[in-house]
C-alpha positions as CSV (number, residue, x, y, z in Angstrom):
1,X,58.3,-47.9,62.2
2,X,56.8,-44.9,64.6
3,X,55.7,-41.8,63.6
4,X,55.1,-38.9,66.0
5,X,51.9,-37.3,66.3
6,X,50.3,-33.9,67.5
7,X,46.8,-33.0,67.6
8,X,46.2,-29.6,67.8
9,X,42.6,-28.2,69.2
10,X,41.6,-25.3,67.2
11,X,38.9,-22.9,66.9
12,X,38.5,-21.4,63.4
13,X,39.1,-25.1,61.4
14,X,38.8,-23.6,58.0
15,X,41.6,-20.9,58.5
16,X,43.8,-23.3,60.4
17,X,43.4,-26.2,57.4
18,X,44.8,-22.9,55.0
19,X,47.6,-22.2,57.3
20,X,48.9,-25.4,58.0
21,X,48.6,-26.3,54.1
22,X,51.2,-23.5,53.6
23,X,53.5,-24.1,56.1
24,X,53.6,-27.9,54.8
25,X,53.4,-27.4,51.7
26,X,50.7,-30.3,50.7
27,X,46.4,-30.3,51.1
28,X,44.9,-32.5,53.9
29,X,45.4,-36.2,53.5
30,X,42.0,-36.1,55.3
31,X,40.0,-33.3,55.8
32,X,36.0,-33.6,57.5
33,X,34.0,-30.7,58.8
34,X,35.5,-31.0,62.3
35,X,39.2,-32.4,61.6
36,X,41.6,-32.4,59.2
37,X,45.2,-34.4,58.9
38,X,48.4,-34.2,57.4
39,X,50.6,-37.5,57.1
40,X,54.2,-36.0,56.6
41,X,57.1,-38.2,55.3
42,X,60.1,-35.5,56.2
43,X,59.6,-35.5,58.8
44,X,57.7,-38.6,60.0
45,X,54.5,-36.7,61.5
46,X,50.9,-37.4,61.6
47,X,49.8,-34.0,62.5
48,X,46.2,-33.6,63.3
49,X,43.8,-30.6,64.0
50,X,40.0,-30.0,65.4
51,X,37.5,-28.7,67.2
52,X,37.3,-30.9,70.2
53,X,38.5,-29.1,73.0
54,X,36.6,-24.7,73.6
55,X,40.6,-24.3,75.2
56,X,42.7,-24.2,71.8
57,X,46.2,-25.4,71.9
58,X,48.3,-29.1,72.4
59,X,45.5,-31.7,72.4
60,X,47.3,-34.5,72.5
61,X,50.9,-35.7,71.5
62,X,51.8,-39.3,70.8
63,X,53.9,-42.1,68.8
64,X,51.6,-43.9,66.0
65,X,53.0,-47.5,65.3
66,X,52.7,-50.0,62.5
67,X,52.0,-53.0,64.6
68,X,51.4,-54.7,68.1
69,X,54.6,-55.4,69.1
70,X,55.7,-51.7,68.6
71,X,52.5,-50.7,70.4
72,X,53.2,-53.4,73.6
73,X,56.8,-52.0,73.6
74,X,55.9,-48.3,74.0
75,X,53.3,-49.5,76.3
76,X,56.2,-51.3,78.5
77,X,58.5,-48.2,78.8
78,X,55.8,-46.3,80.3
79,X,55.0,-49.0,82.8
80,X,58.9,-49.0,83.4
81,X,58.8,-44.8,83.8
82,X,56.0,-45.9,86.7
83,X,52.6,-44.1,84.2
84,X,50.0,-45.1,84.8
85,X,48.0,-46.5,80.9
86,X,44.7,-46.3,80.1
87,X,43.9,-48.8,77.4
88,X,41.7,-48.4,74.9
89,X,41.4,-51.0,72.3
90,X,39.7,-50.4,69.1
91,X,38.9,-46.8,69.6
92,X,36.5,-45.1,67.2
93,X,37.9,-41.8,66.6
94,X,39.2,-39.0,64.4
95,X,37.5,-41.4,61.4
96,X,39.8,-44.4,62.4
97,X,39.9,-47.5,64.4
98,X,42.7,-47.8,66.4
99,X,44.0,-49.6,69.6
100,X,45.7,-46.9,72.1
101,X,47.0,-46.4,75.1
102,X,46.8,-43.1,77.2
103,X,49.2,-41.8,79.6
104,X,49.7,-38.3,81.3
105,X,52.5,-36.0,81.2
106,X,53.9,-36.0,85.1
107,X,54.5,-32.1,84.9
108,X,51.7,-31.8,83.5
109,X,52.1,-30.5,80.4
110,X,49.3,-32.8,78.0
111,X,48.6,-36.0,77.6
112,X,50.6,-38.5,75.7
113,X,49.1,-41.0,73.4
114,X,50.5,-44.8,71.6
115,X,48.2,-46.0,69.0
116,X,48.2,-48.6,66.1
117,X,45.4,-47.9,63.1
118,X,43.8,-51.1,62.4
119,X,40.7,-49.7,60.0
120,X,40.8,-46.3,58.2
121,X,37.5,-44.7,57.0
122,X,38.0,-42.1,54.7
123,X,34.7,-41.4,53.9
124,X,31.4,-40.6,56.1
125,X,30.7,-43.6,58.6
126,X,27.1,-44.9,58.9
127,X,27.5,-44.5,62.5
128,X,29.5,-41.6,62.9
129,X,33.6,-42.2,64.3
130,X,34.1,-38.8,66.1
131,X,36.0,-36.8,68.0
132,X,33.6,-34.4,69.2
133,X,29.7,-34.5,69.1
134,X,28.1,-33.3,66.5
135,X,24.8,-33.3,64.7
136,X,24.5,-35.6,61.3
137,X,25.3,-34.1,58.4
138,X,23.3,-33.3,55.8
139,X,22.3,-35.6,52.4
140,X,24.0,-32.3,50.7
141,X,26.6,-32.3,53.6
142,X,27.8,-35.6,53.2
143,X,27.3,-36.3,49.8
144,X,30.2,-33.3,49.1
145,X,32.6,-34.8,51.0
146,X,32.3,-38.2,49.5
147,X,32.3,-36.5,46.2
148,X,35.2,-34.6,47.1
149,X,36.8,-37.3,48.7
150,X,39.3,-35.8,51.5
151,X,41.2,-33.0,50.2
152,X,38.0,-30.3,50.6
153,X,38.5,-27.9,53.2
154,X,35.7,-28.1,55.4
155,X,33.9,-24.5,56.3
156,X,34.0,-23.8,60.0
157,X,31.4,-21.7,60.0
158,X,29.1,-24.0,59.1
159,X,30.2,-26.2,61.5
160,X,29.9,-24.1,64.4
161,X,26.0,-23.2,63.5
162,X,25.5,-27.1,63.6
163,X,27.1,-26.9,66.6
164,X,25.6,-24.2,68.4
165,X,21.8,-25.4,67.0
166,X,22.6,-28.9,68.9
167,X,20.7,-29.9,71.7
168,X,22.3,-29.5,75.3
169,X,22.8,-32.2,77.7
170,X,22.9,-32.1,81.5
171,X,25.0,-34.3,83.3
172,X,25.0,-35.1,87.2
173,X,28.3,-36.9,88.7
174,X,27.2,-38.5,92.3
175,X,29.8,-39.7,95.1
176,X,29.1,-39.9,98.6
177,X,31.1,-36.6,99.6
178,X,30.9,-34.9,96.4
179,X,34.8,-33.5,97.2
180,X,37.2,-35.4,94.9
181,X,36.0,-37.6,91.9
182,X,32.7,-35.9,91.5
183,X,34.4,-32.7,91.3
184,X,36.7,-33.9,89.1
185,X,34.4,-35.4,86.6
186,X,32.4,-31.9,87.0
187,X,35.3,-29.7,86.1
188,X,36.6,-32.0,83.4
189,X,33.4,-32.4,81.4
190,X,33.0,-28.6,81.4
191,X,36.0,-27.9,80.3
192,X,35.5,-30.9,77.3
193,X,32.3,-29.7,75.7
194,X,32.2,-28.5,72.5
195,X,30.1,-25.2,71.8
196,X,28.6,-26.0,75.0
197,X,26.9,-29.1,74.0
198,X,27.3,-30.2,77.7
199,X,26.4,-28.7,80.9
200,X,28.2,-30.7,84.1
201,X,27.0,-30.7,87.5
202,X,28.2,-32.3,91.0
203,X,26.8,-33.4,94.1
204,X,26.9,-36.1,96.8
205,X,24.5,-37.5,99.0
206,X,26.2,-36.4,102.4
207,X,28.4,-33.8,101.3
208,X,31.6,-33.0,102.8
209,X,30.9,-29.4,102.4
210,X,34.6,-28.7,100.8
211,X,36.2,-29.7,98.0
212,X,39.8,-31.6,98.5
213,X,42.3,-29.0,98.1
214,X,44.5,-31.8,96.2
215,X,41.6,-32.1,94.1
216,X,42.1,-28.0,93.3
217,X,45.6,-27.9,92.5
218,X,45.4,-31.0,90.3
219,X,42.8,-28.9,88.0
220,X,44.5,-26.0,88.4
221,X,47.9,-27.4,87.0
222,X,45.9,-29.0,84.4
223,X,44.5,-25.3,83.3
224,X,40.9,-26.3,83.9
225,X,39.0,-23.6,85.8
226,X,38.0,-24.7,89.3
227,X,35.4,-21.2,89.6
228,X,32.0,-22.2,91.0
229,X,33.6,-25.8,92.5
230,X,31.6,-26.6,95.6
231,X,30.9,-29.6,97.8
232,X,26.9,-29.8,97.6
233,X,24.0,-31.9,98.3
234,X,22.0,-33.8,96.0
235,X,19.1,-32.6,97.3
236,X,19.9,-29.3,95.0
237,X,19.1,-30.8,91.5
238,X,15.8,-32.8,93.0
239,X,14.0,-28.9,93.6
240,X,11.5,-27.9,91.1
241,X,14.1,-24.9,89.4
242,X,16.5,-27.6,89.5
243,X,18.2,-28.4,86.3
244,X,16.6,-30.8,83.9
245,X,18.9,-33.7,84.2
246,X,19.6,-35.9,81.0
247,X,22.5,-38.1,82.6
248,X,23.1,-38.9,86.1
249,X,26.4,-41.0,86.8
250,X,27.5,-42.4,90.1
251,X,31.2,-42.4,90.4
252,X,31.9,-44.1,94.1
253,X,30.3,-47.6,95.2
254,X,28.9,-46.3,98.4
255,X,26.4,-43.7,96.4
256,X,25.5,-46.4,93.8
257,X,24.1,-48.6,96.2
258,X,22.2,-45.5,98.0
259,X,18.6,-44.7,97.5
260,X,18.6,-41.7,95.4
261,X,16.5,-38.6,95.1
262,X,13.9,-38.2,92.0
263,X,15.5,-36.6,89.4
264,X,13.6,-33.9,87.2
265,X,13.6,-35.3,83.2
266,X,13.7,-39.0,83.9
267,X,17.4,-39.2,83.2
268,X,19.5,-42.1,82.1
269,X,21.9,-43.6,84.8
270,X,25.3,-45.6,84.9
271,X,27.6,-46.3,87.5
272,X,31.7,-45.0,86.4
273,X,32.5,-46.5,89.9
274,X,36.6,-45.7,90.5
275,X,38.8,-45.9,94.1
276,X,38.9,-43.0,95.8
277,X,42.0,-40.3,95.8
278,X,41.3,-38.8,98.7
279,X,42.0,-42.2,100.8
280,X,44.8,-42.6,99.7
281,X,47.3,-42.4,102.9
282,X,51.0,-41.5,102.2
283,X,53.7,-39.1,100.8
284,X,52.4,-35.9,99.0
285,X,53.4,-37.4,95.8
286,X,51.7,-40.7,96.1
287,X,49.0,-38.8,96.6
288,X,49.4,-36.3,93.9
289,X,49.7,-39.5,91.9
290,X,46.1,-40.8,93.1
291,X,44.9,-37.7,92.2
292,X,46.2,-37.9,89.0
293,X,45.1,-41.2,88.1
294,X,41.8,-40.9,89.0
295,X,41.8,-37.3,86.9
296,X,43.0,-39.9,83.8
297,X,40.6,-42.2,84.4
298,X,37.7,-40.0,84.0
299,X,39.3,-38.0,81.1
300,X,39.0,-40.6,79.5
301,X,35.0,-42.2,79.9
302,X,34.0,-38.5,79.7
303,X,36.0,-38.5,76.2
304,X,34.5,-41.5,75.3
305,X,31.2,-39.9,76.3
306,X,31.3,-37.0,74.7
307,X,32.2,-39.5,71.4
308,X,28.4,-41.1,71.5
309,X,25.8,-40.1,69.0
310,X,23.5,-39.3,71.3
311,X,21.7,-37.9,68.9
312,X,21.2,-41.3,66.8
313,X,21.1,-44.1,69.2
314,X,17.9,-45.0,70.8
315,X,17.2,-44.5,74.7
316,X,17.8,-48.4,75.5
317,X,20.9,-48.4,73.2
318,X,22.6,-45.0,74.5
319,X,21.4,-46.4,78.1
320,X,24.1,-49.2,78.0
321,X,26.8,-47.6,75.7
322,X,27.3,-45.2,78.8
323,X,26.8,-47.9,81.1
324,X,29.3,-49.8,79.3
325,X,31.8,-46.8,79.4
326,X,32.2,-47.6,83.5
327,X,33.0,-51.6,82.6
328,X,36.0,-51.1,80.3
């Protein structure tokens, strides 16, 4: 049995869990401080809202399955329609374990999501399940929404102070040219972070000293602002007024394996190492499609990213969590 899904990215959650309750005429089946859902029967919806995304509007759509088969089906049709999936099996996310695959919309319009629930967590995770980072709740905090279990409606604006009193996080994405995937990654994690918990920078170690132009109108269809986009040298964020760096991430071989500058802050490294668009020889829409799978790709380790509680883990443990992002 499949029911369709829509997530929704909102800015004011509080107001948006009152409208919504209106229009469907039933409370939150779950409702958290940065997401709320409604599981409809008439019709068969699982409609979702949150603040993960600073751009409001169609997060994600997708079909929600009750079992593998379903899940391997959908995941076959897309194959057949020549998308390209990124699997992700046993997702922690939205307070749910789930096995998905991602696709994106060809136009593009959003992307498109398959998923099967394996483990529900209705209440307050010891290790948080999230969809966007966030600081631990309080005893007080958390205790209320045990308490309450999940029809309260969370305040926003007590989520947003949390949010805006977070640390902030700088993160470098190396290639060698620093044209295509580092821009890319740059662009996308900017446009990702939540109240500007993230700050995303690019640079490569011999620059190109333009950025691919497919590289541009592959953001710009997506809606993702390309101002301040630049081909630069690393050489920038090693000066003493440089930023101070908390993640530095290679995304090409060739500048993993280089001898890099030192890095203000000490950061933590990984290596998100991915084939390169811009080599891609042939017709303009094989390599539109390069472009696009590579923009997928990183979507999705920058989502999974951004997911981390940084804030909890220890330095060793976040250290391979984000190196272990750039294995799966």
């Amino acid at each position: 049995m499949k029911r369709f899904h829509v997530h929704v990215s909102v800015q004011d959650l509080g107001a948006s869990v009152r409208f919504y309750s209106k229009l469907f005429g039933a409370e939150p089946t779950v409702a958290k401080t940065d997401y709320a859902k409604w599981m409809l029967e008439d019709p068969r919806v699982n409609f979702a809202i949150s603040q993960r995304d600073r751009k409001p509007g169609i997060n994600h759509l997708g079909f929600q399955v009750d079992s593998a088969s379903e899940l391997a089906t959908l995941r076959e049709q897309a194959e057949r329609a020549d998308m390209a999936a990124v699997d992700e099996p046993g997702a922690a996310c939205c307070y749910a374990r789930s096995d998905k695959h991602w696709i994106e919309d060809p136009q593009p319009f959003t992307r498109l999501l398959t998923f099967r629930f394996s483990v529900i967590r209705p209440q307050w995770p010891r290790r948080r399940l999230q969809c966007a980072v966030r600081p631990r709740p309080s005893p007080k905090q958390r205790n209320a929404v045990d308490d309450a279990s999940v029809h309260r409606r969370p305040s926003s604006s007590v989520f947003m102070s949390q949010i805006m009193s977070a640390p902030r996080y700088n993160i470098l994405f190396l290639c060698t040219g620093n044209s295509a995937r580092s821009i890319l990654a740059e662009a996308i994690a900017n446009h990702l972070a939540v109240g500007n918990r993230f700050a995303a920078y690019s640079a490569g170690s011999q620059p190109r000293g333009a950025v691919n132009p497919a590289a541009l109108e592959l953001l710009e269809r997506k809606g993702i602002s390309t101002a301040g986009l630049r081909s630069k040298s690393w050489d920038e964020f090693a000066a003493a007024d440089a930023p101070r760096l908390d993640f530095v991430i290679t995304v090409c071989d060739q500048a993993a394996g280089e001898q890099c500058p030192y890095w203000p802050g000490q950061p933590m490294t990984a290596h998100w190492g991915m084939p390169d668009p811009a080599a891609v020889q042939g017709t303009p829409d094989e390599v539109r499609k390069a472009f696009a799978d590579t923009f997928t790709a990183l979507r999705r380790r920058i989502d999974l990213l951004a997911n981390l509680p940084i804030d909890t883990l220890d330095r060793m443990a976040l250290q391979e969590r984000i190196k272990g992002i750039g294995r799966e």
